[in-house]
C-alpha positions as CSV (number, residue, x, y, z in Angstrom):
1,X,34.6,14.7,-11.1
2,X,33.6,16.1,-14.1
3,X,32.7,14.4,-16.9
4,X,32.6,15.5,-20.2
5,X,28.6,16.4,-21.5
6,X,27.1,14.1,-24.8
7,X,27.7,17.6,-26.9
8,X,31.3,17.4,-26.2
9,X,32.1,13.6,-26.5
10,X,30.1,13.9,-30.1
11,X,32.0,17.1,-31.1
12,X,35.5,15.5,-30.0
13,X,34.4,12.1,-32.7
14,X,33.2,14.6,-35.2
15,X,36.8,16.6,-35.0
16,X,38.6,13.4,-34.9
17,X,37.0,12.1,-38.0
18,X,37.5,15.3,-39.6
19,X,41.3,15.5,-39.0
20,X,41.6,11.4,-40.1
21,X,40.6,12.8,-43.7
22,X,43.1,15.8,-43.7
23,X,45.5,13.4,-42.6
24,X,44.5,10.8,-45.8
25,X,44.9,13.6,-48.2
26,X,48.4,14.5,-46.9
27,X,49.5,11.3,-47.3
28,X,48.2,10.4,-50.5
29,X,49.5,14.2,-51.7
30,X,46.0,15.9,-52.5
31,X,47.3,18.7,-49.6
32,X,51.1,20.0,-50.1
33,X,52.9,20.4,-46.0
34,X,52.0,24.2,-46.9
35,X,48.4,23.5,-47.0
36,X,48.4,20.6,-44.0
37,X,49.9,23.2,-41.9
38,X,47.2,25.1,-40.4
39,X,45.2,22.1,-40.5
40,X,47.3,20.3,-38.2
41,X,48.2,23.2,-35.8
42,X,44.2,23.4,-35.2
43,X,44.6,20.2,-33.8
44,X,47.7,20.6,-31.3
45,X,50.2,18.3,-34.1
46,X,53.5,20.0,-34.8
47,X,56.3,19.0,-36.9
48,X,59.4,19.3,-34.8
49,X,63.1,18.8,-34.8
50,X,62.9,15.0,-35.9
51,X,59.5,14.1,-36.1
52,X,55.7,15.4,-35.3
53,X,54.7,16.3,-32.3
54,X,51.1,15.5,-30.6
55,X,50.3,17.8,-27.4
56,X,47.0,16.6,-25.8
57,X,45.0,18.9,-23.7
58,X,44.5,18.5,-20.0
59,X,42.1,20.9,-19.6
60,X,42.8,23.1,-16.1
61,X,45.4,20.0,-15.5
62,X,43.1,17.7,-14.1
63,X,43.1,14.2,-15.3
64,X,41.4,11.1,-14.7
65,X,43.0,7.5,-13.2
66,X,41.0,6.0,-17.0
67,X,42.6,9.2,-18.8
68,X,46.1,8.7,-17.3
69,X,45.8,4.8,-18.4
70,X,44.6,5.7,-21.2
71,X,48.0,8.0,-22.1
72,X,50.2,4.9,-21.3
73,X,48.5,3.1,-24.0
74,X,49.2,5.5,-26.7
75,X,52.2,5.8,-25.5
76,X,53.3,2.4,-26.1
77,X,51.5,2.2,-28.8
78,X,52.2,4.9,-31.1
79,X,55.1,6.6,-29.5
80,X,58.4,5.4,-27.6
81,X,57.1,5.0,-24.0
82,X,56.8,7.7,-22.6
83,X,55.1,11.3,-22.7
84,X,56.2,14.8,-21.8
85,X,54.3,17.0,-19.1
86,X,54.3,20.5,-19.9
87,X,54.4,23.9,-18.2
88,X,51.0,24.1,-20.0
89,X,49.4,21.4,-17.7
90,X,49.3,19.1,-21.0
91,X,51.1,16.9,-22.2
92,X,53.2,15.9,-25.5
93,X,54.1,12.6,-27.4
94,X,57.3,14.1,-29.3
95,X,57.6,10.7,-31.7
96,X,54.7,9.5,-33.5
97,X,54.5,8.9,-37.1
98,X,51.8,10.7,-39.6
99,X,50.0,7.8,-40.1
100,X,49.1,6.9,-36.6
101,X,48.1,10.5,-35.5
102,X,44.6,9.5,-36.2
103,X,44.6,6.5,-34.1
104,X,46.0,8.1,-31.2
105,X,43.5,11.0,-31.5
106,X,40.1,8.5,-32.0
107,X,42.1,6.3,-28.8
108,X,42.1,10.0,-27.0
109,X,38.5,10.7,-28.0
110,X,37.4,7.0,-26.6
111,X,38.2,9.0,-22.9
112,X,36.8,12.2,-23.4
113,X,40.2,13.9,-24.8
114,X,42.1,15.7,-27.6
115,X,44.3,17.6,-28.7
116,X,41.9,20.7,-29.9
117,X,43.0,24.5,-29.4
118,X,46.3,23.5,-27.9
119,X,48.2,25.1,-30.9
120,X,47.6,28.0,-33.4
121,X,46.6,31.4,-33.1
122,X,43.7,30.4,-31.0
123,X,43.0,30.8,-27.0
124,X,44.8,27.7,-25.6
125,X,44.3,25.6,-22.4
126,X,43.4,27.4,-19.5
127,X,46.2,26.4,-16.9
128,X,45.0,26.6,-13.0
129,X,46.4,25.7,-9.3
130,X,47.3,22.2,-9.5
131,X,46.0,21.8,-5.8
132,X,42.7,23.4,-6.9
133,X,39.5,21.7,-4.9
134,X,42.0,20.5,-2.5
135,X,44.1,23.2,-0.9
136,X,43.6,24.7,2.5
137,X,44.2,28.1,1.6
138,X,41.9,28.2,-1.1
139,X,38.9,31.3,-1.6
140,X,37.1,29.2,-4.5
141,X,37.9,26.5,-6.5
142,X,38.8,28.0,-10.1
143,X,37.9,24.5,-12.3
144,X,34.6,24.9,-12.6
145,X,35.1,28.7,-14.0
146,X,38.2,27.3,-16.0
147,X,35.7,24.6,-17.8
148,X,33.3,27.5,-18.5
149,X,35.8,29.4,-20.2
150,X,36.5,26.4,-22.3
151,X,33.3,25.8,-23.5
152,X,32.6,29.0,-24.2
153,X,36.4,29.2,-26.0
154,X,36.5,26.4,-27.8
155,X,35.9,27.2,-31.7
156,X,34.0,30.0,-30.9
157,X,33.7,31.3,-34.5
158,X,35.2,35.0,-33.8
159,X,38.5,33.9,-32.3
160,X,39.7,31.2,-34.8
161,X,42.6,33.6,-36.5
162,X,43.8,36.0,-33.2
163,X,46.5,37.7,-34.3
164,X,48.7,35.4,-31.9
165,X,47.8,32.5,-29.5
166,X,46.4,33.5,-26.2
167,X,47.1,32.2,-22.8
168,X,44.6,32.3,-19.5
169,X,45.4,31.1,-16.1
170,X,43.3,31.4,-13.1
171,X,44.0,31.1,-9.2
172,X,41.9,30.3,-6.4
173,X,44.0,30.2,-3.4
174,X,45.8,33.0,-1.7
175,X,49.2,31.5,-2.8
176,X,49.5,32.2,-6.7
177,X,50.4,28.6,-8.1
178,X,49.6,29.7,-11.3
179,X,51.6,32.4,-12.6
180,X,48.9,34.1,-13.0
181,X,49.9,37.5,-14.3
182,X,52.8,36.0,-16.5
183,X,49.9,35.2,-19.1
184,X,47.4,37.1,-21.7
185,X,45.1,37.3,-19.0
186,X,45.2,36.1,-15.4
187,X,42.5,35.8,-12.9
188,X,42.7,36.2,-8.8
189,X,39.3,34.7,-7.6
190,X,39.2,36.9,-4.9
191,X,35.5,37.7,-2.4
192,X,34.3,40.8,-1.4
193,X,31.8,41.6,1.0
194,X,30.6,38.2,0.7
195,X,30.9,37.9,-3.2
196,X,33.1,35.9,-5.4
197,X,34.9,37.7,-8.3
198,X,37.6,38.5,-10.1
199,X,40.9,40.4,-9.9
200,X,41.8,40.6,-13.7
201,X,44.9,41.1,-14.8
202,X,46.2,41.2,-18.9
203,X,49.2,41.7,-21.3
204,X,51.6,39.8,-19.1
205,X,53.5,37.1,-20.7
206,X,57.4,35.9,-20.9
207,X,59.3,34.9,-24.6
208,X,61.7,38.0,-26.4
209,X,59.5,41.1,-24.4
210,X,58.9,39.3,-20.8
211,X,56.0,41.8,-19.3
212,X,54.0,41.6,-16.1
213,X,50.2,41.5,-16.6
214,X,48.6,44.7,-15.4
215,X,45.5,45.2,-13.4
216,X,42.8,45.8,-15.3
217,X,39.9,45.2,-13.0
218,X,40.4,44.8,-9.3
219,X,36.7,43.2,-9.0
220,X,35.0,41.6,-11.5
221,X,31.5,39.8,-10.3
222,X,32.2,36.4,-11.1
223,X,28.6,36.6,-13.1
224,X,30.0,38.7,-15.8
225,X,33.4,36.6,-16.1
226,X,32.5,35.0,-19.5
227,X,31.2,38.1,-21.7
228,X,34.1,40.4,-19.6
229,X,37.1,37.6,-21.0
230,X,34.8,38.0,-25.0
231,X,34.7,41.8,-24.5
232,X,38.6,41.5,-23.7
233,X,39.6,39.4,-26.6
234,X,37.4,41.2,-29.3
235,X,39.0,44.0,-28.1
236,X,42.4,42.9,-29.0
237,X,41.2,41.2,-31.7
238,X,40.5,44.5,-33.7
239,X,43.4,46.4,-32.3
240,X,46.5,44.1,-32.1
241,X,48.9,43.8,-34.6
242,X,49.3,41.5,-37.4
243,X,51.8,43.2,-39.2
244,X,54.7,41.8,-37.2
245,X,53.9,38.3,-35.4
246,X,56.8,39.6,-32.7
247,X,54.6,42.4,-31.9
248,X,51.2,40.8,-31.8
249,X,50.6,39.6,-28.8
250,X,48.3,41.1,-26.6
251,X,50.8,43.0,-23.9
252,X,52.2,44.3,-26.9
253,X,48.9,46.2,-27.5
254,X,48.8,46.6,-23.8
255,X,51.9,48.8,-23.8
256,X,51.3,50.7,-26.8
257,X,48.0,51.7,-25.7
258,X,48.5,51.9,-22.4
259,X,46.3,50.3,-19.7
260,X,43.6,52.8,-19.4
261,X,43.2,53.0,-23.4
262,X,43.0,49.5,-23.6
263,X,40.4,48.7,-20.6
264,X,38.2,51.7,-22.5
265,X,38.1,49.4,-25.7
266,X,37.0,47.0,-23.3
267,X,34.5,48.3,-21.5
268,X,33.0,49.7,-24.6
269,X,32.5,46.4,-25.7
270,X,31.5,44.8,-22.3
271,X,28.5,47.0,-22.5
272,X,27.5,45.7,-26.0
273,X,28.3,42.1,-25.3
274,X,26.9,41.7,-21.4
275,X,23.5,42.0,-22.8
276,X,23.7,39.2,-25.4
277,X,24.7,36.2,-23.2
278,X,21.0,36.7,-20.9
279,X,22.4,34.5,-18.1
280,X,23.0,31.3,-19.9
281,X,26.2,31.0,-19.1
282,X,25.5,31.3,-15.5
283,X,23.1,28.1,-15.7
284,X,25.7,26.1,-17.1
285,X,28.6,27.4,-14.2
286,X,26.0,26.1,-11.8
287,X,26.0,22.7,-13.7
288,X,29.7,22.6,-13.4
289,X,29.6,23.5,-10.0
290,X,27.5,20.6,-9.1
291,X,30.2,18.4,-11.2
292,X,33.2,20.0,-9.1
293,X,31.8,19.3,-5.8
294,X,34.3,17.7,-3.7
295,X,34.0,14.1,-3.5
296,X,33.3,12.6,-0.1
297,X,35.8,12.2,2.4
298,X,35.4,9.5,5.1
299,X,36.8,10.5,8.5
300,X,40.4,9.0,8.6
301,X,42.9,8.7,12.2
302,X,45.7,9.9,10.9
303,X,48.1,8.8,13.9
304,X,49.4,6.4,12.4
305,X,51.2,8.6,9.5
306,X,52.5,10.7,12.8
307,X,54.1,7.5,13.9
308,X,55.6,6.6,11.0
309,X,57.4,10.1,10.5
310,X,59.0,9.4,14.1
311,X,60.4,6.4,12.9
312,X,61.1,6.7,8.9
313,X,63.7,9.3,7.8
314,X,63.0,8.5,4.1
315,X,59.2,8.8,4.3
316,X,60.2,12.4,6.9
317,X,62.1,13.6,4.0
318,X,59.7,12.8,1.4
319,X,56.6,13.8,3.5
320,X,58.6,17.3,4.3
321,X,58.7,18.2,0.9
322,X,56.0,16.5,-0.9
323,X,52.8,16.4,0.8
324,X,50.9,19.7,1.2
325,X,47.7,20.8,3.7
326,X,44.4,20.0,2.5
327,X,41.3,22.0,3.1
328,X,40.7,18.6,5.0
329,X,42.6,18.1,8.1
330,X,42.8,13.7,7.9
331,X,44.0,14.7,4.4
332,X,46.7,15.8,2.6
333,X,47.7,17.1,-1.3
334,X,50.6,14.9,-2.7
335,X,53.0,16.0,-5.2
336,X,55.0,12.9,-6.8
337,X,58.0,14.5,-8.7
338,X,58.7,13.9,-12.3
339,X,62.4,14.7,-11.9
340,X,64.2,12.3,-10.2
341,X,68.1,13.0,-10.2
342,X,69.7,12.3,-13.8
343,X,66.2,12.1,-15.4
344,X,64.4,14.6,-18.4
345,X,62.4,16.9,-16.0
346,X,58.6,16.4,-17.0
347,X,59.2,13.0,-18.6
348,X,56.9,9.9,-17.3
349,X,56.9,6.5,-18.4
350,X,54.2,4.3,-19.6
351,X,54.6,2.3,-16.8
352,X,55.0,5.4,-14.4
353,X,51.6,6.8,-15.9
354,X,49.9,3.4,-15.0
355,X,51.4,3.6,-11.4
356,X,50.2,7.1,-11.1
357,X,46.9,5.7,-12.4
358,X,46.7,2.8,-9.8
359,X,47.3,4.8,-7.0
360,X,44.9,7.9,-8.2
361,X,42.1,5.0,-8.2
362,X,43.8,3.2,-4.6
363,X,44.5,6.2,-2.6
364,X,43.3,9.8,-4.6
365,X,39.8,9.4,-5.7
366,X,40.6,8.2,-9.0
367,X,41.8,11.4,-9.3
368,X,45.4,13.2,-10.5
369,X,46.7,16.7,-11.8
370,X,50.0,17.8,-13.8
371,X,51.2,21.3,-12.3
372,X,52.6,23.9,-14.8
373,X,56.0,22.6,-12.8
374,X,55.7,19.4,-14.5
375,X,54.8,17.4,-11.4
376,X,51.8,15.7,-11.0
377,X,49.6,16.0,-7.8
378,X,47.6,13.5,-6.5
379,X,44.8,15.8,-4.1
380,X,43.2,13.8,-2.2
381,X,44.8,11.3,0.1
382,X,44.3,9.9,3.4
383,X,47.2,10.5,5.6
384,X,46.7,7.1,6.8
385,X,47.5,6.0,3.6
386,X,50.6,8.2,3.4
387,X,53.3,5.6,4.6
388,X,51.8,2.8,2.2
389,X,51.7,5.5,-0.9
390,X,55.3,6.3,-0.1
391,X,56.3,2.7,-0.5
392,X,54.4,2.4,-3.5
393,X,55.9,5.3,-5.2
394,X,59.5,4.4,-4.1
395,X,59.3,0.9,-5.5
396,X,58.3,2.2,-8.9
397,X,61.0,5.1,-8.6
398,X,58.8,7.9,-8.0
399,X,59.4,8.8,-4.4
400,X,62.2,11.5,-5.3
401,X,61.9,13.6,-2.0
402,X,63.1,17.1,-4.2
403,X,59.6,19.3,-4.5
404,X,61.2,23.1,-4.8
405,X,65.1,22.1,-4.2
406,X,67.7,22.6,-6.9
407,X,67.0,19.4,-8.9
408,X,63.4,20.2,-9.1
409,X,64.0,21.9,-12.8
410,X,61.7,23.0,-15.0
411,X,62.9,22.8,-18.4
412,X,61.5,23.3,-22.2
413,X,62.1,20.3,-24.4
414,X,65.3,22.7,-25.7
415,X,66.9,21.7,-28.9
416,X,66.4,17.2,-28.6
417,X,63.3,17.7,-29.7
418,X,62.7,21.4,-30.5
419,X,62.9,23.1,-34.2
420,X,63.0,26.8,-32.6
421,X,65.3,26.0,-29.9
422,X,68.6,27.5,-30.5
423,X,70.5,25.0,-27.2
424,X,70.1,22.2,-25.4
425,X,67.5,22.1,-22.2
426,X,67.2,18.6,-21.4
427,X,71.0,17.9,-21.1
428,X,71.8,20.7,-18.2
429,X,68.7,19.9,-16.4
430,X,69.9,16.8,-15.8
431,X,73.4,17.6,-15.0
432,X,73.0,20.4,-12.7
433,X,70.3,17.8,-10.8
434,X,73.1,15.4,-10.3
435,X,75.5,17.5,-9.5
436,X,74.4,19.2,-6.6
437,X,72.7,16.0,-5.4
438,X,76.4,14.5,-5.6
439,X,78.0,17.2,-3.9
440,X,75.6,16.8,-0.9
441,X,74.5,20.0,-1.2
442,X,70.8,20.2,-2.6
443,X,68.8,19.6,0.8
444,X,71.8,22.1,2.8
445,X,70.3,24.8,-0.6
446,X,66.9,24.2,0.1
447,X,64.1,25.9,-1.6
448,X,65.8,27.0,-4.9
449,X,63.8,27.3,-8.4
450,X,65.8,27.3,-11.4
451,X,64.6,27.4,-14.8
452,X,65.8,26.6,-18.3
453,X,64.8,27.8,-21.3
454,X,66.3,26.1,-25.2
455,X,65.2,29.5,-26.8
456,X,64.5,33.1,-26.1
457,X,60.5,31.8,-26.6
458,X,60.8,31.1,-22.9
459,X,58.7,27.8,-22.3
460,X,60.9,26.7,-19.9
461,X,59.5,30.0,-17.9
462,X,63.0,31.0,-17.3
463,X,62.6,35.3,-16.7
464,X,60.5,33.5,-13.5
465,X,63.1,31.3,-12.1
466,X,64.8,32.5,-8.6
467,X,68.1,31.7,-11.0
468,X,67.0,31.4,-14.8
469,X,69.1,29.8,-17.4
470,X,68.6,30.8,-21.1
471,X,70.6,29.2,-23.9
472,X,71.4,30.9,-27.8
473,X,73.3,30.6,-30.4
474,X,76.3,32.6,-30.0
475,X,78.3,32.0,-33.9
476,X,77.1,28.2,-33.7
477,X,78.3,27.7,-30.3
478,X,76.0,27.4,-27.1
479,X,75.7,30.9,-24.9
480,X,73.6,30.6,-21.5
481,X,72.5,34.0,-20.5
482,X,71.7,33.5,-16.6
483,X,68.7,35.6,-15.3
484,X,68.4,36.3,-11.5
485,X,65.5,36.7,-8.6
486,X,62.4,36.3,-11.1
487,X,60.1,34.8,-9.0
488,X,56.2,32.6,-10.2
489,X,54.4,33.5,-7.3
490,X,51.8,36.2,-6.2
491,X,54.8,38.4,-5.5
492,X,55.9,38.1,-8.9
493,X,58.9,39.2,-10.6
494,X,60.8,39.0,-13.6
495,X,64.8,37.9,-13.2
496,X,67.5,40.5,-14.5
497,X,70.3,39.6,-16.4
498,X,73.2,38.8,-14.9
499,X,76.0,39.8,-17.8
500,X,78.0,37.7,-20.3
501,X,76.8,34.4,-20.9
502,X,78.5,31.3,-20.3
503,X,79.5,28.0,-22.5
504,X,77.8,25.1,-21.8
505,X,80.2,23.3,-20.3
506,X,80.8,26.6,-17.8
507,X,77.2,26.9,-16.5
508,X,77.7,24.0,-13.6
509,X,80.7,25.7,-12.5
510,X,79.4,28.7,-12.6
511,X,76.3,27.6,-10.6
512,X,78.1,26.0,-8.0
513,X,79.9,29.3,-7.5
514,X,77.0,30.9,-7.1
515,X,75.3,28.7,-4.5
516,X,77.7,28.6,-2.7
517,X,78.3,32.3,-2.2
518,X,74.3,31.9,-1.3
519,X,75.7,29.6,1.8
520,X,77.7,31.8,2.7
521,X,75.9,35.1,2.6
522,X,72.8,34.2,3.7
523,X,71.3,35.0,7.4
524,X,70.3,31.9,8.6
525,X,69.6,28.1,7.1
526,X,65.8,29.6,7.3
527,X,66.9,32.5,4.7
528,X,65.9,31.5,1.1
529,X,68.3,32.2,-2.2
530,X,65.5,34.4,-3.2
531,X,65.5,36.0,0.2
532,X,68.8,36.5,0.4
533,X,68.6,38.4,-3.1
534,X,66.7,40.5,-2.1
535,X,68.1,41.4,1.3
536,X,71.3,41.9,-0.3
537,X,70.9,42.9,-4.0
538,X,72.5,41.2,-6.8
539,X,75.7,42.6,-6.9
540,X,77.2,40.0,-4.5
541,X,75.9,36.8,-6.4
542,X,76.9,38.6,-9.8
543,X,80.4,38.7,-8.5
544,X,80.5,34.6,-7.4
545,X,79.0,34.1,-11.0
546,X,82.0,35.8,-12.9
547,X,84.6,35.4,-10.4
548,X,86.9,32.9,-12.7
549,X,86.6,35.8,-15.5
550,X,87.3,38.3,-13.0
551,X,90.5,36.3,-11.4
552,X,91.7,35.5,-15.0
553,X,91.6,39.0,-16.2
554,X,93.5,40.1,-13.1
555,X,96.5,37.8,-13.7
């Protein structure tokens, strides 16, 4: 597993000091909130709704059993408990106090994390396939090019004041578990004739003007990744906008351009750049490679686990939806779901993260990830080891067997926690989990991915969500606009409005009409809601969804 280099661990400490005397001088007054500001933003603290914020970079969302520990202790420490996992692969303490920020953040730095980059108009953490190194249908694993592009990003003295933040994801596999093109710049590892490269895509990206990133380049040798992604962001750099911060972004330069202007600013400066970086980079990938290398796998008989799904229906259900192929056949990728019915979806417990932690070092090779669907995946496990995992994770209320059914919510902190949202998030998630759950129809629904979103900023991802939910202010009052068939994956799509939004207390209805019209329209049991959406068009769900509206006008 990687580990982070002597350079690093010296530059996190020299950060961390830094920030303790920015953090001296707001509290004794020498800095106004005005001036703190940018200060704190540079290293990921926010002030939010009731208190600061912290979000900690996960890097590429892979964390270690000693980092995960780690997190439980500054969360009971310095914050109430428990931390929030992000759609960002990080993760957020949404309660400490000023004065303990520099603790947490020297307790952080003692295991090779921080909170650096993962705020301000800077390039933030590079999110990947949670199953990366691990899954069976995977061309390369993207970590070791994901570290590479966060050494080379971070501080890099040219892209400290972008016009806006910028967002990179990269896939390995032939599934898209990244969202790839729903961010500034998204990257297919894809090989060609025997080569590894790129397919590049930019200017995608969700919040007020959802886009879909654009190809830019359908092969990119994986040599030139590095000064390509510099020659890309310089190029923005000079030509986005910073007149209006809603228009800065980079597909906003995309569109106004146009794709072939903009890859011409590009390639113009590829050609100046490629030159300067004289292979250096390329001797350090190979470094990282060497850290990536999958760990060592002892042959395991995995009969057992077959015997036990014959004979235990919960460990069936949980296996069925929960454990994933590995690249390994005695092996398998776990996910352990963060949203059990009733609970905040992406919330874990201190004592949850020390489970997670025990079994990582037990059963995973010390070794866990957070998906951008606020799950987190432990990637290497026996199947032997299955049955006695799944105990382990049920006594400690982990074992929810609901990866990709309605429950399975991802959702933005909303307005609990959030100064920008405009409704609450956390509150429906919840509801609509135990609602379907109660009505017994959740495993009947099957795969199903709904998103919600406190504010038109879109961090709960909703424009992706098979049904998307997206809550304003309507004259002080909560409005959820519901978006359908927007879809994360390589087939990738954005959701279209369905009309008039609802009150709060009229989205569950509203939901359960809907679903259920899904029942009863669809082909088979084997027919997806997002398959059925598409057979059929929208027009039939739209009618379920306002049906009461429709019936009440008619009388």
């Amino acid at each position: 597993m990687f580990q982070p280099s002597d350079f690093d661990s010296a530059a996190i400490r020299a950060r961390a000091a830094q920030f303790r005397s920015q953090v001296a001088r707001r509290l004794d007054g020498s800095l106004t909130e005005d001036e703190f500001k940018p200060l704190r933003l540079m290293n990921g603290l926010y002030l939010q709704l009731h208190a600061y914020m912290l979000r900690v970079a996960i890097p590429y969302g892979t964390i270690s059993a000693r980092q995960m520990r780690q997190l439980a202790k500054i969360a009971d420490a310095w914050d109430r408990g428990y931390g929030h996992f992000t759609t960002r692969q990080n993760i957020q303490f949404n309660w400490p106090k000023l004065v303990d920020v520099p603790d947490m953040i020297d307790a952080l730095a003692d295991v090779g994390m921080h909170a650096i980059q993962t705020s301000g108009n800077a390039i933030r953490n590079t999110t990947t396939d949670a199953f990366a190194g691990a899954a069976a249908d995977e061309i390369a694993d993207p970590r070791p090019y994901a570290e590479l592009i966060r050494q080379w990003s971070t501080d890099h003295p040219e892209f400290q004041f972008l016009p806006r933040k910028f967002k990179i994801a990269i896939n390995g596999a032939r599934a898209d578990r990244a969202a790839i093109r729903a961010h500034d710049v998204g990257l297919q590892l894809v090989e060609r004739n025997g080569e590894i490269g790129f397919q590049v895509f930019v200017g995608g990206g969700l919040g007020r003007t959802p886009m879909i990133g654009k190809e830019l380049r359908d092969f990119l040798p994986a040599a030139d990744l590095v000064p390509y992604l510099e020659s890309v962001v310089a190029a923005w750099n000079l030509a986005g906008r910073r007149d209006n911060k809603y228009k800065a972004r980079i597909k906003i330069t995309v569109h106004e351009l146009g794709i072939e202007a903009f890859s011409d600013l590009v390639e113009a400066e590829f050609s100046a750049r490629r030159a300067a970086f004289k292979g250096a980079d390329q001797a350090i990938l190979a470094g990282l490679k060497a850290q990536f290398a999958p760990p060592s796998l002892p042959a395991r008989e995995s009969v057992s686990f077959e015997t036990a799904l014959n004979v235990d229906a919960l460990l069936r259900d949980w296996a069925a939806r929960s454990v994933s192929a590995h690249r390994n056949p005695d092996y398998a990728v776990v996910t352990v779901s963060l949203k059990d019915h009733g609970a905040p979806p992406g919330d874990a417990t201190s004592d949850q993260m020390r489970l997670l932690a025990e079994l990582a070092e037990r059963y995973g090779q010390s070794e866990l990830r957070i998906s951008h669907e606020q799950n987190v995946i432990l990637p290497h496990v026996a199947k032997a080891d299955l049955p006695a995992l799944f105990e382990t994770l049920r006594k400690g209320g982990l074992a929810t067997a609901n990866i990709g059914l309605t429950s399975d919510i991802i959702a933005c902190p909303g307005m609990d926690y959030c100064a920008l949202a405009t409704a609450r998030s956390i509150p429906l998630a919840q509801q609509i989990a135990t609602h379907f759950r109660d009505l017994g129809l959740e495993q009947e629904i099957g795969t199903l991915k709904i998103k919600i979103s406190g504010c038109i900023n879109a961090c709960g991802h909703h424009h992706l969500g098979h049904i998307g939910i997206l809550g304003l202010d309507r004259a002080g009052v909560e409005n959820y606009q519901i978006t359908l068939g927007g879809d994360a994956a390589e087939t990738m799509a954005l959701g279209e409005r369905a009309g008039p939004g609802f009150a709060y207390t009229e989205v569950i209805p509203a939901l359960e009409r809907l679903l259920r019209a899904y029942l009863d329209l669809r082909q088979s049991q084997a027919e997806s809601f997002l398959e059925a959406l598409r057979r059929l068009g929208p027009e039939p769900f739209k009618d379920a969804l306002y049906q009461e509206a429709q019936r009440h006008a008619a009388q």
